[in-house]
N, C-alpha and C positions, 0 to 999 in steps of 0.2 A: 153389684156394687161397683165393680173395676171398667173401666171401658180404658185402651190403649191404642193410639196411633203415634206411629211417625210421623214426622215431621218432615216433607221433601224439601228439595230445592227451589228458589223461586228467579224467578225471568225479572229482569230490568222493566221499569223504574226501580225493584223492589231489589234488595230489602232499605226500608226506612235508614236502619242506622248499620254501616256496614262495621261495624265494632263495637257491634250493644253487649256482644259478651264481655271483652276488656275494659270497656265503661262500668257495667256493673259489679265487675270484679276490683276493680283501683274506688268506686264510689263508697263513702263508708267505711274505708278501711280505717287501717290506722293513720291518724293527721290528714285526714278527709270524711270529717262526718258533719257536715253541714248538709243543707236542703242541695239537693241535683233536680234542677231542669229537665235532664233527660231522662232520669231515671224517673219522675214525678210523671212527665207524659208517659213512657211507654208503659209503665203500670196501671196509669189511669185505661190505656186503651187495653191491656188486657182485660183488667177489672171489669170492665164495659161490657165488652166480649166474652167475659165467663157466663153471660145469661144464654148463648148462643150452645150448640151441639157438640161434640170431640171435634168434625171436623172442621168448624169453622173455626175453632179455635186455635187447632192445632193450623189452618192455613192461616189467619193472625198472627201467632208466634215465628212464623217463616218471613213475614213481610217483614216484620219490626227487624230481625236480625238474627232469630233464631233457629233457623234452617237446619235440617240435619238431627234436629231434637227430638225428644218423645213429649206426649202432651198423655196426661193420667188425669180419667173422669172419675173420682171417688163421690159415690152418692149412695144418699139413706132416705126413705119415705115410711114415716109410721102415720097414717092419720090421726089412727085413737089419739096418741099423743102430740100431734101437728108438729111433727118432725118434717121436714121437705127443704134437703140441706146437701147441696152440692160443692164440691171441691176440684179442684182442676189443679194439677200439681205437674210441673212442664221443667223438664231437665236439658239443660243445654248437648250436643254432640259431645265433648270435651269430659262433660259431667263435671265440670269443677260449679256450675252454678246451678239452682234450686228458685224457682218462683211457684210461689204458692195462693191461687188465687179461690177466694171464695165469692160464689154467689150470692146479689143481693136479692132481697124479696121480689118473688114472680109475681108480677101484678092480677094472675088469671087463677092463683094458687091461693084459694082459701087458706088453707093451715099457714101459707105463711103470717097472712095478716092474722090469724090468731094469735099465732105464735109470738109476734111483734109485740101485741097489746098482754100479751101473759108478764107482765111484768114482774109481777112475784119477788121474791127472795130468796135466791143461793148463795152457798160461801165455795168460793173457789179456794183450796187450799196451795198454797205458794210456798210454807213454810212451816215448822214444825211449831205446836204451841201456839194458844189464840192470835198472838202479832202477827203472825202468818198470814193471817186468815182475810179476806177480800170480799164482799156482797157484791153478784152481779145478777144482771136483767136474768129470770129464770127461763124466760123462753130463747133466747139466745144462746145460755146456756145448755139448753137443753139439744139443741139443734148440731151445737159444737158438739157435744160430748158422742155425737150419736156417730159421727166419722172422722173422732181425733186419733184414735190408734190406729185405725186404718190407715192416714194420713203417717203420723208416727214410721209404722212399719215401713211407708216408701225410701220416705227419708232415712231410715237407719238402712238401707239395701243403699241407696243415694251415697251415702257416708262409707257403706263401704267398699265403694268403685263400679258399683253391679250396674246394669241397663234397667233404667224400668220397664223397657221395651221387651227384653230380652233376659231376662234376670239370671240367666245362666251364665250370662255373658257377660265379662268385664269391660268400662268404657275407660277412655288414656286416664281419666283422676278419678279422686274419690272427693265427694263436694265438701266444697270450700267457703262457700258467700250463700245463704236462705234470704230469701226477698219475702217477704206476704203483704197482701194487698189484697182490695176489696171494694165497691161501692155500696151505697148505703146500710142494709143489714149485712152483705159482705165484709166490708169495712167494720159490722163491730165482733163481728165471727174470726175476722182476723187479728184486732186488739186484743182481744182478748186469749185465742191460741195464741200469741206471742206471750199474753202473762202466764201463759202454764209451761213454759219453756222455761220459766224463773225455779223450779224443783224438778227440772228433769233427771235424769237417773241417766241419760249418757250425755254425751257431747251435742248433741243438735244443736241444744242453745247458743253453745259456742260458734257455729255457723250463721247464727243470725246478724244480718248488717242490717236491715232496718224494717219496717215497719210502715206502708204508704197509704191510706185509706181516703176517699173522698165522698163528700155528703154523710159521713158515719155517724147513726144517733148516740145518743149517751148512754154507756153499758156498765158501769159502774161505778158502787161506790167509795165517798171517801173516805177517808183519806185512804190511800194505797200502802202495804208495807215495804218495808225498807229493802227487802229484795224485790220489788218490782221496777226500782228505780232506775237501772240499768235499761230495760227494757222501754220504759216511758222516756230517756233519752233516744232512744231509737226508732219512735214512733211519730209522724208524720203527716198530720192531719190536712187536710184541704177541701175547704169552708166558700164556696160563692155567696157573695154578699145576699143574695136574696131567697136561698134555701133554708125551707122550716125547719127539714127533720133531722138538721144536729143539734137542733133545740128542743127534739122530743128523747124520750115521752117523758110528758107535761112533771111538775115538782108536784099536783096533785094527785099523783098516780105512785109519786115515790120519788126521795133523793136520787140525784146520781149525777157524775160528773162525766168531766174528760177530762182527759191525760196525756200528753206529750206535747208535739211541737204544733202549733196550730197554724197556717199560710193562707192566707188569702190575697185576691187579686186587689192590687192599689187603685187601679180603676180599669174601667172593660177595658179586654186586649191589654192590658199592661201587667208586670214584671208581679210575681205571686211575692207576697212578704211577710216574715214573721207580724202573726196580731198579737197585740199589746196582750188582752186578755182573751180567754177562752169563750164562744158562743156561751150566754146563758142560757139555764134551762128555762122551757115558754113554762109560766105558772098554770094554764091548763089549756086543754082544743079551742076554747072560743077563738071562732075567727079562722081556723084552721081551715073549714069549708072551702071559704070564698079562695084560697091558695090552689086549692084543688079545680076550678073551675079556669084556671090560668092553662090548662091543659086542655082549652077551647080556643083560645087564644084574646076572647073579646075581653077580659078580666083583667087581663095582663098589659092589652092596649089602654084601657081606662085608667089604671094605676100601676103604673112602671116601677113605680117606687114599696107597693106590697110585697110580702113573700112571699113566692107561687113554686108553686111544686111545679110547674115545667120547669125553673133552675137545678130540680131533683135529680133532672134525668139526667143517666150517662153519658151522653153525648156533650151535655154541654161541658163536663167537666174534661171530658180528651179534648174537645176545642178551644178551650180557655187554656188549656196548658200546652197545649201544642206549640214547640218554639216557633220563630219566624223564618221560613224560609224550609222549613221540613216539610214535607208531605203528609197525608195523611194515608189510613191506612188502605185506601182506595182509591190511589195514585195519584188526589188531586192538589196541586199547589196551596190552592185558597178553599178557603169557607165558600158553600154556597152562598148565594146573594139571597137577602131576605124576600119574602114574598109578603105582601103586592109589593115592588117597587117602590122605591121613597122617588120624589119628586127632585129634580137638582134645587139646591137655594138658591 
């Protein structure tokens, strides 16, 4: 279930952001909890990169700014119950900060996609006495539950100044700022650990600053109780205009919303902004196919303007938020140029 590396030092251009520790630790605090740019990309590109091995993630975490750290693989695989649910849990050198990244559906992993469509009905307990009580996606759920105390435990060894690397061993703090973050069913494995942190039994909750998911579908329902609302201030959604699946799964399969802040790009390459309202849920798959066929690419040239699941993928969203003038995480200034070539006008 554990897999552990360090995290080495990294060679010029790199890292990304030579103060991504003290950015994430001042972002979110107190009289700073608005959306952050920086902290939006480098979560996205972890998120991205959580589908990737210990070590490429843990060489990810060294580009961005995190050099020196430990990177923690928590995974669980039950077929019978289409359980297939990894976690990646990356503690800075310092140990004052905590980023918690969950895997989104593997495209080659049956049980994921069963797991997706198990939509079912659970009550996530948040608080004591029916008001407490929350409906969320069951297979979702199920996939969380299956490595939330294993998860737990790191963080409470994190919390009390231990190495995860090294657990005998003390690192200079004891953490301070929990980040989670995720792309599409990542992203709803992370909303939702963040609402079970609303009745925790120690402090972890208390280290939570925020909450950053991108393309995450709808995981449950509404209305939310009164102690999730703290937590849905703190969550950070980001939405590209022409991605289906935060509009699944469909309202014919079952209610369910979103919750927290929602961002979307004001037009390609331009500045992410609060949207007015939240993606609606799609009323059912009709139509969903032909989005799917946009990952040929002839689908997506004929109508630019459909929803197509290549807007899904992880990459587009670390490019889209990628600020101006930052590298990316494979040293290169700009975006590749599109292929075939456009023509000059």
């Amino acid at each position: 279930m554990f897999e552990r590396i360090g995290t080495g030092d990294c060679t010029p251009p790199f890292p990304i952001y030579h103060d991504l520790v003290e950015r994430l630790l001042a972002a979110h605090a107190a009289g700073h909890d608005g959306h952050d740019a920086t902290v939006a990309h480098a979560l996205a590109t972890l998120a991205g990169h959580a589908y990737a091995d210990t070590g490429t993630m843990a060489s990810i975490m060294a580009r961005l700014g995190l050099a020196g750290g430990t990177c923690v693989r928590v995974a669980q695989t039950v077929d019978a119950m289409y359980i297939h649910t990894t976690a990646y849990l990356l503690q800075s050198r310092c140990g004052r900060l905590a980023i918690l990244c969950y895997r989104g559906t593997e495209p080659a992993t049956l049980g994921n996609w069963i797991a997706d469509a198990d939509v079912g009905s659970e009550a996530l307990r948040l608080a004591p006495g029916p008001a407490g009580l929350v409906r969320v996606h069951a297979g979702f759920h199920r996939n969380l539950r299956a490595t939330r105390w294993a998860v737990l435990e790191q963080l409470r060894m994190a919390r009390q100044g231990r190495s995860l690397l090294e657990p005998e061993r003390a690192v200079a703090h004891p953490l301070q700022a929990l980040y989670v973050t995720g792309h599409s069913l990542g992203g709803a494995l992370a909303a939702v650990f963040a609402l079970t942190l609303a009745d925790a039994v120690d402090d972890i909750g208390a280290c939570l600053r925020a909450v950053y998911t991108y393309g995450q579908p709808l995981c449950v329902g509404a209305p939310l109780p009164p102690q999730a609302e703290t937590i849905a201030q703190r969550t950070w959604r980001h939405v590209l205009p022409l991605d289906p699946i935060p509009a699944l799964p469909p309202a014919a399969w079952g209610a369910f919303a979103h919750f927290g802040h929602e961002y979307r790009p004001c037009n390609p390459g331009g500045a992410w902004q609060a949207a007015r309202d939240p993606v609606a849920q799609m009323p059912t798959l009709k139509g969903l196919g032909r989005s799917l066929l946009s990952l040929a690419g002839a689908q997506r040239r004929r109508d630019p303007q459909r929803p197509a699941f290549a807007e899904h993928l992880p990459h587009r969203y670390i490019d889209a938020l990628r600020p101006a003038g930052v590298l990316t995480e494979y040293a290169e200034a700009t975006a590749p140029p599109a292929w075939p070539p456009q023509a000059d006008a």
